[in-house]
C-alpha positions in Angstrom: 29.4 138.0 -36.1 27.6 135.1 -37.5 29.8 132.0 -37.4 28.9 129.0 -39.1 29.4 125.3 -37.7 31.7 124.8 -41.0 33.3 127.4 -40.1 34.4 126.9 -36.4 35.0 123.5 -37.4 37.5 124.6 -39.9 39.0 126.8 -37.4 39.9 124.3 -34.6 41.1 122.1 -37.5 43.6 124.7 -38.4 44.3 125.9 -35.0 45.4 122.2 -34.4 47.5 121.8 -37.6 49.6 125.0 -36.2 49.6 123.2 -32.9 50.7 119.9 -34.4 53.6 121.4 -36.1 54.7 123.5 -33.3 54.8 120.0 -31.5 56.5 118.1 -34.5 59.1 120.7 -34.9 60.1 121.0 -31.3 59.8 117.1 -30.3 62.9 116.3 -29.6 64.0 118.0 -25.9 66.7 120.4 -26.3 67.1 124.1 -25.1 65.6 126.7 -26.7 67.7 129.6 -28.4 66.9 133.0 -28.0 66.6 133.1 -32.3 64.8 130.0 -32.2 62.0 131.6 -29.7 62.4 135.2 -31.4 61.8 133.8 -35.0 58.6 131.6 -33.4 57.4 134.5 -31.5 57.2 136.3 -34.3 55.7 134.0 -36.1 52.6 133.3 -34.1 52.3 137.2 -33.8 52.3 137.6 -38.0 49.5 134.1 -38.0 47.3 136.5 -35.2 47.8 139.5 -37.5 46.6 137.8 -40.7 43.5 136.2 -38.8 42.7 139.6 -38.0 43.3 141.0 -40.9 41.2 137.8 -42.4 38.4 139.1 -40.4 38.6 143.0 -42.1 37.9 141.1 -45.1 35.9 138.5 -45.1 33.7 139.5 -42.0 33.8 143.2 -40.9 35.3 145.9 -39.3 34.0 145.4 -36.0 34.8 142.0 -35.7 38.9 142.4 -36.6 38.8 145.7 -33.9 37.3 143.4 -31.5 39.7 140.4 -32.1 42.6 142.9 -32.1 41.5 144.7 -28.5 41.1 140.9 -27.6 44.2 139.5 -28.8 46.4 142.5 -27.0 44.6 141.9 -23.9 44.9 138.7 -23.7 48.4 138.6 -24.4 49.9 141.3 -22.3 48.0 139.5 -19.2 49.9 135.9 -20.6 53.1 137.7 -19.3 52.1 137.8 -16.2 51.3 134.6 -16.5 55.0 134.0 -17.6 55.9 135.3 -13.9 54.4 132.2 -12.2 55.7 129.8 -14.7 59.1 130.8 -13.9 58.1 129.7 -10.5 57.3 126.5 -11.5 59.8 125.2 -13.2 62.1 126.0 -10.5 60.0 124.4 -7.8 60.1 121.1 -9.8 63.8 122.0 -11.0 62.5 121.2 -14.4 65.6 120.8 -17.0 66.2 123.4 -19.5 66.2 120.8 -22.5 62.4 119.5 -21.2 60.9 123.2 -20.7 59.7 123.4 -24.1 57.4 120.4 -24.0 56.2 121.1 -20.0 54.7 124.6 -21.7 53.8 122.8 -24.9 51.5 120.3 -23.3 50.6 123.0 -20.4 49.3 125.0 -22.8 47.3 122.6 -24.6 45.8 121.6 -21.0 45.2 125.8 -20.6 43.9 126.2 -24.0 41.2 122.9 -23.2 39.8 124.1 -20.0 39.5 128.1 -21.5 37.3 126.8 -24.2 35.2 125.4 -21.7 35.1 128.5 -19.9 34.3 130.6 -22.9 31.4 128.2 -23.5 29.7 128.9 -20.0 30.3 132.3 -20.4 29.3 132.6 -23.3 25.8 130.6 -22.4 25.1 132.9 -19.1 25.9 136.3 -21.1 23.3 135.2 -23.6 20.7 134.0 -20.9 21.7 136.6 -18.3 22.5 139.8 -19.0 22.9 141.2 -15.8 26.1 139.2 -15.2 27.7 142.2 -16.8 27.3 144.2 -13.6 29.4 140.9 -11.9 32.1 140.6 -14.4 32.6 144.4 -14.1 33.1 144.7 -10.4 35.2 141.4 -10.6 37.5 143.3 -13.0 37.5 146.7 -10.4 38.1 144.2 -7.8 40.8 142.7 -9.4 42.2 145.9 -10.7 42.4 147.3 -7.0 44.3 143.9 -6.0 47.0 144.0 -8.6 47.9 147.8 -7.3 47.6 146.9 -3.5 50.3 143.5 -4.8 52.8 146.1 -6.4 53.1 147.8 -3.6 54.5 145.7 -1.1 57.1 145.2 -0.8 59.2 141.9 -3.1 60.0 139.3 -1.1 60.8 135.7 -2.7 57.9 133.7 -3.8 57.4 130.1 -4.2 55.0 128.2 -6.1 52.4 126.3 -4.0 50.3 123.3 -5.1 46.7 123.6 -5.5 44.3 121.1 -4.0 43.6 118.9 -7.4 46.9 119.0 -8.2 48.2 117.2 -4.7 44.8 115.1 -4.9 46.5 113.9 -8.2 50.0 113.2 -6.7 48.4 111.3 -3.6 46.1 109.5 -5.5 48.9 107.9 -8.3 51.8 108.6 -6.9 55.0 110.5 -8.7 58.8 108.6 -9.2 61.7 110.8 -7.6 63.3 111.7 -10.7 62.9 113.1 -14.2 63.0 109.9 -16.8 63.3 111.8 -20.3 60.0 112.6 -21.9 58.0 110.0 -20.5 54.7 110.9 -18.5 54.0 108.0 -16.4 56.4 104.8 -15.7 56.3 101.5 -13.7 57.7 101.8 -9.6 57.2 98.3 -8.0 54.3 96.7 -10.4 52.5 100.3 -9.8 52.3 102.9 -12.3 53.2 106.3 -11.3 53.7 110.0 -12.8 57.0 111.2 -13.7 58.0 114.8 -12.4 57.5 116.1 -16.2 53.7 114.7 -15.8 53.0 116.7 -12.7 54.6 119.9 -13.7 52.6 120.3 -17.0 49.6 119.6 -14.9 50.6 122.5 -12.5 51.3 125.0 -15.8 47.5 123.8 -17.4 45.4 124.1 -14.1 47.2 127.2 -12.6 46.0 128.9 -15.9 42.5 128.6 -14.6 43.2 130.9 -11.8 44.3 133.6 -14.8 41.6 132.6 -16.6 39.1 134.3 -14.0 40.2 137.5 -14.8 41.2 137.2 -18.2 37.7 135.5 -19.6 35.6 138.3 -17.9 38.6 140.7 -19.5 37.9 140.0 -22.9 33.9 139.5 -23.0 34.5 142.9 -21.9 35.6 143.9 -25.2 33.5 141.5 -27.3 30.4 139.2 -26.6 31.2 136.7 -29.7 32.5 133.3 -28.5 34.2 132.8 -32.2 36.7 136.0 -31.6 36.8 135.2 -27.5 38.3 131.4 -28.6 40.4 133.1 -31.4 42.2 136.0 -29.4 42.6 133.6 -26.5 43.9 130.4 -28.7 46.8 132.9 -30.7 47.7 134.6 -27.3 48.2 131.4 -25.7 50.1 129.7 -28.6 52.7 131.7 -28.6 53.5 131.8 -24.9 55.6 128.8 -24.8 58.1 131.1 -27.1 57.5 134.1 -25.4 58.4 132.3 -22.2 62.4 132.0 -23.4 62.5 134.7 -25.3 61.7 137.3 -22.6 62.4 135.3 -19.6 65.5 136.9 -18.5 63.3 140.5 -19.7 60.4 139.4 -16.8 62.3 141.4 -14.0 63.0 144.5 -15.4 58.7 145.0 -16.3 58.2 146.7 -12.6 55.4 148.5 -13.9 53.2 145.4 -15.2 51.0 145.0 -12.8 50.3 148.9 -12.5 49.9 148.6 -16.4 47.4 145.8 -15.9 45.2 146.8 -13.2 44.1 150.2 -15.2 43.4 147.8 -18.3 41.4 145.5 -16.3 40.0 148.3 -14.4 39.1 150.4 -17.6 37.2 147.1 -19.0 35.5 147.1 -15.9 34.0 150.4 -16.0 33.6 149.3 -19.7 31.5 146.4 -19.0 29.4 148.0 -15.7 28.3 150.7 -18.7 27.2 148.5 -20.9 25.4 146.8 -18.8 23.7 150.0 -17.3 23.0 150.2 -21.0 21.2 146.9 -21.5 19.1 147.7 -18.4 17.7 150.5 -20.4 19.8 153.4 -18.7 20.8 156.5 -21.5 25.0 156.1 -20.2 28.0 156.9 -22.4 29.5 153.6 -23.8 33.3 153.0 -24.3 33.8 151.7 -28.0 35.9 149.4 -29.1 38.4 151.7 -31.1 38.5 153.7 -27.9 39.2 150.4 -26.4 42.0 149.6 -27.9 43.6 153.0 -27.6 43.2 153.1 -24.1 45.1 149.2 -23.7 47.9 150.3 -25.8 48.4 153.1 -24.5 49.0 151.7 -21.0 51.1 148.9 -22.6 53.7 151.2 -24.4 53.5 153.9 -21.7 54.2 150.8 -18.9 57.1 149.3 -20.6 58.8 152.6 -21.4 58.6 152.9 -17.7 59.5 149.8 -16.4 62.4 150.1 -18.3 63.5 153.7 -17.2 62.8 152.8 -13.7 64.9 149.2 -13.9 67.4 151.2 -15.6 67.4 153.6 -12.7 67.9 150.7 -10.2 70.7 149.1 -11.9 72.5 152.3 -11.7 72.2 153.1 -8.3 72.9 148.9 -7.1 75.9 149.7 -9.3 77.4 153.1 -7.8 76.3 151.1 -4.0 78.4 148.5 -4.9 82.2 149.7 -6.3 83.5 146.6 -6.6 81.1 145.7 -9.1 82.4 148.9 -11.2 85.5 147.6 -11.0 85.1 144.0 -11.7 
């Protein structure tokens, strides 16, 4: 797809328009209600629809298919994202009323350092093609991790610091308490960061870790850096809603990472083809219609799953514990 300066520059303008009346619209701190993060959810997913849609007819086919494959992708692997976050905010016992604006800013920070990923992908795909064979075994790789993760056995996890992000807190220094919405304040003459500072640094530099899989994922499905930015910019926009409104719903997707692993897996193969392909070999290739059937598919049949099988577990913790019956 041939994308114009005019018209990228037009894009980021009204990506940050939608950004900077999320922000106005939720600026003051209070706590989210599940209509409040239903009706926003749905909106972001309507605003990715209709850019999609926009792309059927003012571009092509191929280019909405491929923003749609994207978009899905990238989504469905932002929940598992969601898992992690929930860590967060209970390792820095983050408020309820502040959550909002720690996954506002977060992922702005996220949404930064993918564009700059995209752009260095996007510049070694277009001088090396043979990073396709890498990407692709990355994804198998991956693939084979997530299974090998859901099966062991679930034992508590705790969010731990990365390096840059306890260089950060050694270097300036964070206060001992929340102090409202405010991001840095003064501690004896010195300034310091406030909690609320260090968590939304967590939730935008843990995303790069994601971002390893999920930037190989989806120049899996496309090589266009104008539908790569797009799918991921909508997919991550709508997190922060997504985050409340299926929060309490996180537990009961057992079959997620089983669900993901045969998507990223499938792309893999996807993208080891095509590069077979580009080295002048006469293999099959996986098409992006096909593509998308395949990652809905998984999606619908893995929730449908998840769900029988939490539904399952609930029963049989119920009829363990009579009391519970009773109660």
């Amino acid at each position: 797809m041939d994308v114009s300066l005019t018209l990228w520059v037009l894009t980021i303008l009204g990506l940050g328009i939608l950004i900077g009346a999320d922000f106005f619209i939720g600026r003051k701190p209070h706590d989210v209600s599940m209509k409040e993060a239903g009706v926003w959810t749905v909106v972001w997913i309507v605003l990715a629809a209709l850019f999609g849609l926009g792309l059927l007819v003012f571009g092509h086919g191929q280019a909405s298919q491929e923003f749609f494959a994207g978009f899905i992708t990238e989504k469905s692997l932002s929940v598992d994202n969601l898992f992690v976050f929930v860590l967060i905010m209970a390792k820095f016992a983050v408020p309820s009323q502040l959550q909002q604006r720690v996954l506002l800013v977060g992922v702005l920070i996220a949404l930064v350092l993918r564009a700059i990923f995209i752009a260095a992908g996007a510049a070694i795909i277009t001088n090396f093609s043979w990073v396709f064979y890498i990407f692709g075994a990355f994804l198998i790789y991956t693939a084979w991790k997530l299974i090998q993760e859901a099966r062991k056995d679930e034992e508590e996890e705790e969010f731990e610091e990365n390096r840059l992000l306890k260089s950060i807190e050694k270097k300036f220094g964070v206060a001992d308490r929340y102090h409202g919405t405010k991001l840095f304040i003064r501690n004896n003459g010195k300034r310091v960061l406030t909690p609320l500072m260090v968590v939304m640094l967590a939730i935008g530099t843990t995303d790069v870790l994601f971002a390893l899989d999920s930037i190989p994922a989806i120049f899996g499905l496309t090589q266009d850096p104008y539908i790569v930015f797009t799918a991921n910019a909508f997919a991550l926009m709508g997190l922060r809603q997504l985050y409340f409104l299926i929060g309490g719903l996180l537990k009961k997707l057992v079959h997620l990472s089983y669900g993901l692993s045969v998507i990223l897996g499938f792309i893999g193969v996807k993208l080891v083809l095509h590069a077979l392909h580009e080295s002048g070999l006469h293999v099959p290739q996986i098409s992006i219609p096909v593509s998308l059937g395949v990652i809905c598919g998984v999606l619908v049949i893995t929730t449908i799953t998840s769900l029988i099988a939490s539904k399952k577990q609930a029963a049989a913790e119920a009829a363990a514990d009579p009391e519970s019956i009773d109660a």
